[in-house]
LUMTI-817642 format. One line per field, with one value per atom (N, C-alpha, C): atom name; residue in one letter; residue number from 1; x negated, y negated, z. Coordinates in steps of 0.02 Angstrom, whole numbers. Each point is the difference from the previous one (the first is absolute). Example, Ala and Ser with C-alpha at 12.3 -4.5 7.8 and 13.67 -1.06 7.14 Angstrom:
BEGIN
vexro c(N  CA  C  N  CA  C) .
lumkol c(A  A  A  S  S  S) .
dotor c(1  1  1  2  2  2) .
east c(-660  45  -45  18  -42  39) .
north c(284  -59  -60  -53  -59  -55) .
up c(390  0  0  -36  3  37) .
% end
This chain:
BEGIN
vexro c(N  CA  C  N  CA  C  N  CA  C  N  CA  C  N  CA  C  N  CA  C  N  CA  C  N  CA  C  N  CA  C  N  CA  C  N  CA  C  N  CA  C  N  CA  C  N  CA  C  N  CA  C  N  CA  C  N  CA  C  N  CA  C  N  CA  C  N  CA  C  N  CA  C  N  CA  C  N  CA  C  N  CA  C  N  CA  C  N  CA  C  N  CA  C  N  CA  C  N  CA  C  N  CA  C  N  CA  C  N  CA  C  N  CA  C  N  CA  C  N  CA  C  N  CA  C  N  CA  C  N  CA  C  N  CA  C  N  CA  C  N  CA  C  N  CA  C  N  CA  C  N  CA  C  N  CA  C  N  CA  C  N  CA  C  N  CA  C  N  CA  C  N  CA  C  N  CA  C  N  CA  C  N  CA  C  N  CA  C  N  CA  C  N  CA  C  N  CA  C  N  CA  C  N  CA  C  N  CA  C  N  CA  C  N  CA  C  N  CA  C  N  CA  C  N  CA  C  N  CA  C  N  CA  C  N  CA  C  N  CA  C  N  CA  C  N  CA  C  N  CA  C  N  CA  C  N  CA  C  N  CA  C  N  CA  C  N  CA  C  N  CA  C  N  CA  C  N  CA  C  N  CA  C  N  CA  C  N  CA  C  N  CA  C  N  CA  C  N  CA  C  N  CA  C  N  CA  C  N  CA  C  N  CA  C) .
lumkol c(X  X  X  X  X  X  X  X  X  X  X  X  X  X  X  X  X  X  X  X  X  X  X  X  X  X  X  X  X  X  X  X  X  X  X  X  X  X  X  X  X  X  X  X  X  X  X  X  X  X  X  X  X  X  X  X  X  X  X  X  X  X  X  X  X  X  X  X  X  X  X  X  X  X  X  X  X  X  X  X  X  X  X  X  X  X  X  X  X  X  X  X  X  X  X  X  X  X  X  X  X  X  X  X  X  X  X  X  X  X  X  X  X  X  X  X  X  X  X  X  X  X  X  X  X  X  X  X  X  X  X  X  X  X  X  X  X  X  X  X  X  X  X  X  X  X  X  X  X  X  X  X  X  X  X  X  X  X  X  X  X  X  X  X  X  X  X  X  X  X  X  X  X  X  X  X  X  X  X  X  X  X  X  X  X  X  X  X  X  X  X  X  X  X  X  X  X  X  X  X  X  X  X  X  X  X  X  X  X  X  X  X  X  X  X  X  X  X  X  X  X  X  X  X  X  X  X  X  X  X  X  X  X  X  X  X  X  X  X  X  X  X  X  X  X  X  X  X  X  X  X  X  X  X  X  X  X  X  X  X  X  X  X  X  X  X  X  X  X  X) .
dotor c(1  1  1  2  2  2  3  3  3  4  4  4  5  5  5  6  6  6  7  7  7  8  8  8  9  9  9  10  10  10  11  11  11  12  12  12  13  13  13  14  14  14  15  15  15  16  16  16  17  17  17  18  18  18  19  19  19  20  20  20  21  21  21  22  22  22  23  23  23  24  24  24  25  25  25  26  26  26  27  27  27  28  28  28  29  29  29  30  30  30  31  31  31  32  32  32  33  33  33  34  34  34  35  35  35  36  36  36  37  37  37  38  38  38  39  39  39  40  40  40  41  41  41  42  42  42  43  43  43  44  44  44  45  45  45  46  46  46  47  47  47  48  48  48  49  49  49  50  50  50  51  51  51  52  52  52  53  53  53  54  54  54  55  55  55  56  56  56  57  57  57  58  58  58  59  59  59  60  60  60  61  61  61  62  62  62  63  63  63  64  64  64  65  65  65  66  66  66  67  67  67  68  68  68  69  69  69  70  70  70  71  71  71  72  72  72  73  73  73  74  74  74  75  75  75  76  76  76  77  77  77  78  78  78  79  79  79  80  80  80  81  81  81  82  82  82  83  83  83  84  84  84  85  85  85  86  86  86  87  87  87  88  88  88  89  89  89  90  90  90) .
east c(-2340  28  18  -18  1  85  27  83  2  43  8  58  -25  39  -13  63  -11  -17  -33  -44  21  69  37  10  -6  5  -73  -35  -69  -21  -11  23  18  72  29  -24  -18  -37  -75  -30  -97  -26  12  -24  40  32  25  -16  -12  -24  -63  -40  -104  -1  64  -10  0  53  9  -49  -36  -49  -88  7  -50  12  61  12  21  41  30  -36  -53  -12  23  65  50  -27  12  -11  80  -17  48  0  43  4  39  -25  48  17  74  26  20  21  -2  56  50  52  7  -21  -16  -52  -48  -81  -37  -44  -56  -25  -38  -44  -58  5  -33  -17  -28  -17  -9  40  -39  -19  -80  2  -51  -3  -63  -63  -24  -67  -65  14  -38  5  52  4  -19  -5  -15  -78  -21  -73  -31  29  -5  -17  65  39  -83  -18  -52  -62  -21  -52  -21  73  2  -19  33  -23  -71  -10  -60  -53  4  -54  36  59  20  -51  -16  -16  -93  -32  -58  -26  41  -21  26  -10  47  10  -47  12  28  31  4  80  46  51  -45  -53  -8  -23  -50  -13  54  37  80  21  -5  33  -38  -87  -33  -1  -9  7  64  59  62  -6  -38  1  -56  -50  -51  27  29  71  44  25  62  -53  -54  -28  -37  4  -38  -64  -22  -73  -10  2  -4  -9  -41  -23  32  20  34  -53  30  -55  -34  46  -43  -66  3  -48  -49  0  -51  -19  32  -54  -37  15  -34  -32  -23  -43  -49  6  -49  -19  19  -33  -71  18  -45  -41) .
north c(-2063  -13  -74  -30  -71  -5  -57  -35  -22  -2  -52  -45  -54  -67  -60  -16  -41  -70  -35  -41  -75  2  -55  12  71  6  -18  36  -5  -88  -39  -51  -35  9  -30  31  70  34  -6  -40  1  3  -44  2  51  17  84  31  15  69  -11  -54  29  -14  -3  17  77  24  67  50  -19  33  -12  -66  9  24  11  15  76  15  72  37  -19  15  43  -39  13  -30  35  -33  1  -52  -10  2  35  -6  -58  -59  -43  26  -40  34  -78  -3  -30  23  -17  46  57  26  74  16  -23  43  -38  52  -29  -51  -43  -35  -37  13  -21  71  -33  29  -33  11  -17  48  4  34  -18  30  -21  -3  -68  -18  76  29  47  57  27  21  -22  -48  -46  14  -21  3  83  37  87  12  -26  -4  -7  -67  -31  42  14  46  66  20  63  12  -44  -28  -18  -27  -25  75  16  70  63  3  39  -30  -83  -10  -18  10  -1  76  55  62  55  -27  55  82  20  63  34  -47  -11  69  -15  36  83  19  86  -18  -35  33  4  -45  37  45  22  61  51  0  58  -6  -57  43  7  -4  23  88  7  60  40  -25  6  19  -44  2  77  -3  38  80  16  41  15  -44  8  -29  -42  -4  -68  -24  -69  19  -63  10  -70  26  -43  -59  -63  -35  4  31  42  21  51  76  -44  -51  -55  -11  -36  -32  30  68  54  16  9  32  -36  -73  -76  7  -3  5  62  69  15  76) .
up c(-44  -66  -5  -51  -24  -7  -1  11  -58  -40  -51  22  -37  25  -55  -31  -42  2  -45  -9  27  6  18  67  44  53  30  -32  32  10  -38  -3  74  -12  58  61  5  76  -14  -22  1  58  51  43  42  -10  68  -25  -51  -43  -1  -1  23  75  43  81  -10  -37  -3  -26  -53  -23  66  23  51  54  32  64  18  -63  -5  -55  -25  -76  -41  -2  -88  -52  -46  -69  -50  -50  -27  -62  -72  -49  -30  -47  7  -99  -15  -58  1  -76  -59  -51  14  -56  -17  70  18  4  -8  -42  53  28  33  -17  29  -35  59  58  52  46  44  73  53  77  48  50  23  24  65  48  70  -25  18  -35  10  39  36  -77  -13  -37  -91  -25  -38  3  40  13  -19  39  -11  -55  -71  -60  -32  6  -32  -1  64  28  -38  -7  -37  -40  -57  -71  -7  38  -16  15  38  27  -91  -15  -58  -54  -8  -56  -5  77  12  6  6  -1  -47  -61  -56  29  20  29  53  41  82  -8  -49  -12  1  -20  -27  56  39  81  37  24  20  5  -63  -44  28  6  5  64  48  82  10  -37  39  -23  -51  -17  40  12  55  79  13  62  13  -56  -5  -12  -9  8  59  27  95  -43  -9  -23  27  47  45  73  29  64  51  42  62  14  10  28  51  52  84  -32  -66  4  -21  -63  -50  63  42  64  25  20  34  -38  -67  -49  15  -17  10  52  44  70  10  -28  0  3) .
% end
C-alpha cells in the first residue's frame, strides 16, 4: 500500500524516498492540500504500469479472453504445462 506524504515533505525527503522506493520498493502518494496529485513509485513497477496499458490498448479484446479462460479454468477445461509437453512430444 502506497504512503501519503505531503508535497512539502516529499520535497525535502526526494532523495530517501527514491532510495526507498528502489531499495524497499515503497511507493508514495504525494498530496497537495490534501488531494493527491503525484506518485512515486519503483521504476520496475512504472514500467509494468506502461506495459499494461499499452498491451489493453493494442488488444481491444484481450479483457473477454481473460474473462473466457478464467471461465474456461474454473470449469477444469485447461491443460498443465507437464501434459502440453507430453502431448507434443508425442
Amino acid at each position: 500500500m502506497a504512503q501519503l506524504i505531503t508535497i512539502s515533505k516529499a520535497k525535502q525527503q526526494l532523495l530517501e524516498l527514491a532510495r526507498r522506493t528502489q531499495e524497499l520498493g515503497q511507493s508514495f502518494i504525494i498530496l497537495k492540500d490534501g488531494e493527491p496529485v503525484s506518485a512515486l513509485l519503483p521504476f520496475e513497477e512504472y514500467e509494468s504500469i506502461l506495459e499494461t496499458l499499452d498491451i489493453l490498448e493494442t488488444e481491444p479484446d484481450i479483457l473477454k479472453k481473460l474473462k473466457r479462460a478464467e471461465r474456461e479454468i474454473a470449469a477444469g477445461h485447461y491443460q498443465t504445462w507437464h501434459k502440453a509437453k507430453k502431448s507434443k512430444r508425442g
